[in-house]
N, C-alpha and C positions, 0 to 999 in steps of 0.2 A: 504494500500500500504506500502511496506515494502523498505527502503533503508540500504543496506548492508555494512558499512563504506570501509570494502574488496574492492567491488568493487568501490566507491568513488575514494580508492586511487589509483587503477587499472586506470582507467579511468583519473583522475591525471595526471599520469605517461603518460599513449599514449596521452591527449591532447596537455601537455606540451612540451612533445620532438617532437612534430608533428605540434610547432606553430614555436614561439621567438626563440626556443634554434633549432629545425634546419635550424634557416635563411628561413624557407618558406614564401612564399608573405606573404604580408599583406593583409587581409580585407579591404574591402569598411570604409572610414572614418565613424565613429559614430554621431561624434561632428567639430565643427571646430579646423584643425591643430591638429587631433588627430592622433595617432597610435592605430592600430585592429589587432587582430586576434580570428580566429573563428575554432570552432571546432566541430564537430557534430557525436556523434553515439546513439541514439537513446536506450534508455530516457533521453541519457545525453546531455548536448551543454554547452562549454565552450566559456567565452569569455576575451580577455584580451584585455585591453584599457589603453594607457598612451600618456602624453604629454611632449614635452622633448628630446631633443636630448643627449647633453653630461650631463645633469643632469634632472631628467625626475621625475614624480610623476604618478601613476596610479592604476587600479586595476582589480581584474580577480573575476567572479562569476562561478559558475557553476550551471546550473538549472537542477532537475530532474524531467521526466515528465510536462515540462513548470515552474514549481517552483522553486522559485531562493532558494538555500540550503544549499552553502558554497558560502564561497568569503573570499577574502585578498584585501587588502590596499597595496602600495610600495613605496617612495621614496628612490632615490640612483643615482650613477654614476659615472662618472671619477673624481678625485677628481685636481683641477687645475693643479697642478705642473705633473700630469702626461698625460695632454692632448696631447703630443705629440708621443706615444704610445695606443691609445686610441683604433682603429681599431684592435691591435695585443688583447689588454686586453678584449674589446668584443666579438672577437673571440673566445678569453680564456675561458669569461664567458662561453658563448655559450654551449662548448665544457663540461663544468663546471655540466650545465644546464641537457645534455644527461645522467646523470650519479647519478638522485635522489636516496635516502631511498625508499624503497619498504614500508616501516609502517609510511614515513615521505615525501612523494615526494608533500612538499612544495615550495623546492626551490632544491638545488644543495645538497649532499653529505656533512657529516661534512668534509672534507679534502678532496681533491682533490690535484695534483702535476702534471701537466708536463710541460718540461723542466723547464723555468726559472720562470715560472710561478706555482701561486700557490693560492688555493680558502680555504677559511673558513668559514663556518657557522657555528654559535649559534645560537642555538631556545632553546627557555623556551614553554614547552606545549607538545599537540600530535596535530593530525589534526581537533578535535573537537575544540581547541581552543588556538593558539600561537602567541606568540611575538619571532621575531627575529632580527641578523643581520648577514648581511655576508659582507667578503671584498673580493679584489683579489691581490696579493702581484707578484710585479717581482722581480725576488731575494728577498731582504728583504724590498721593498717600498712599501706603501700601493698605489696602481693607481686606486684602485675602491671604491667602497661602497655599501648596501643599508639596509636600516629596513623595515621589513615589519610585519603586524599581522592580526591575522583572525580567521577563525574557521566557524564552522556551524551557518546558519541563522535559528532563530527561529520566523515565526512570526505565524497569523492567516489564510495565505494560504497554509505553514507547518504543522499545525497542525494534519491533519490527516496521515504524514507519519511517521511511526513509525522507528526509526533509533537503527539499531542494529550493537553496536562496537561488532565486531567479529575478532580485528586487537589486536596479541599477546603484543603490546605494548602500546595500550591505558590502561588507569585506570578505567575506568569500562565496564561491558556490555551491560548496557543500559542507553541509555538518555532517560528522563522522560520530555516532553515538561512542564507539570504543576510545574510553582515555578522556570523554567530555570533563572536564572541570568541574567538581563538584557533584559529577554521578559518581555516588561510591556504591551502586548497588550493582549489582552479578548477576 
C-alpha cells in the first residue's frame, strides 16, 4: 500500500478548512470536557481533539486506511491582556486557518493581514516532521499564541505503507521506515 504525501497534504487542506477553521459543529465528545472534530473521506479520517477554552492544549491525527500516520500536538491561545477581544481574534484565526501552504497546510499561511488584524507562523521542518509557532497580532499587540509539532507516525502497524514524498518542497523522496529516528519498535 502506497501513501502519497501529495495527497496527505490534499486531504490536510479539505479536512482542516472543513473542521475548526470553518466554525463547523463539533463532534460527539471523545473524553470528558473535551472538544472534537471529525472528518472523513475514505482512506483518510481526520480527527482533532483539545481541551480549553481561552487557552487550550490538544491534538489532530490523521489515519490512513484505519492506521494512524501523521499527527501534531498544540498548545496556545488568547494571551490575558487580550481577552477582551478574544471572539474578534478567533474569528481572525479562523479566517487565518482557511488560507494554508498547499506543500505546508499545517496550520495557517506564513502571513496573513486583514484589516487590523494580523497572523504569523514559523515552522522549522516540512510535513514529514515540524516544530512550530504562530501568533495573531491587532495592530501591533500580540492577542494570541500557539506551538505546535509533528510529522509522520512511524510504528509497526505502518510499516507496511510505503510513503512517497512526491511534494516539491520536502527534502527527500523517500522515507525509508528501517532506522527512522525515533521508531524504536521491531
Amino acid at each position: 500500500m502506497q501513501l502519497l504525501i501529495s495527497e496527505l497534504a490534499a486531504f490536510l487542506i479539505e479536512a482542516k478548512t472543513n473542521t475548526f477553521a470553518s466554525g463547523a459543529p463539533r463532534a460527539a465528545s471523545l473524553r470528558p470536557r473535551s472538544k472534537n472534530y471529525a472528518y472523513d473521506k475514505p482512506p483518510f479520517r481526520y480527527e482533532d481533539q483539545y481541551f480549553g477554552e481561552y487557552v487550550d492544549v490538544g491534538e489532530e491525527v490523521v489515519w490512513f486506511h484505519g492506521i494512524p500516520i501523521w499527527g501534531m500536538g498544540y498548545r496556545g491561545g488568547v494571551v490575558p491582556e487580550a481577552f477582551a477581544v478574544r471572539v474578534e481574534a478567533f474569528d481572525f484565526l479562523r479566517e487565518a486557518l482557511r488560507n494554508p501552504s498547499r506543500q505546508f497546510p499545517v496550520r495557517g499561511p506564513a502571513f496573513y493581514r486583514s484589516e487590523r488584524f494580523s497572523y504569523v507562523n514559523q515552522s522549522r521542518g516540512n510535513i514529514l516532521a515540524f516544530t512550530g509557532e504562530e501568533s495573531v497580532y491587532l495592530d501591533d499587540r500580540q492577542v494570541c499564541f500557539r506551538n505546535y509539532l509533528g510529522g509522520l507516525i512511524h510504528g509497526k502497524h505502518s510499516a507496511e505503507i510505503e510513503i512517497a514524498n512526491d511534494l516539491a518542497a520536502a527534502t527527500s523522496t523517500q522515507v525509508n521506515r528501517p532506522g527512522f529516528a525515533g521508531d524504536s519498535e521491531s
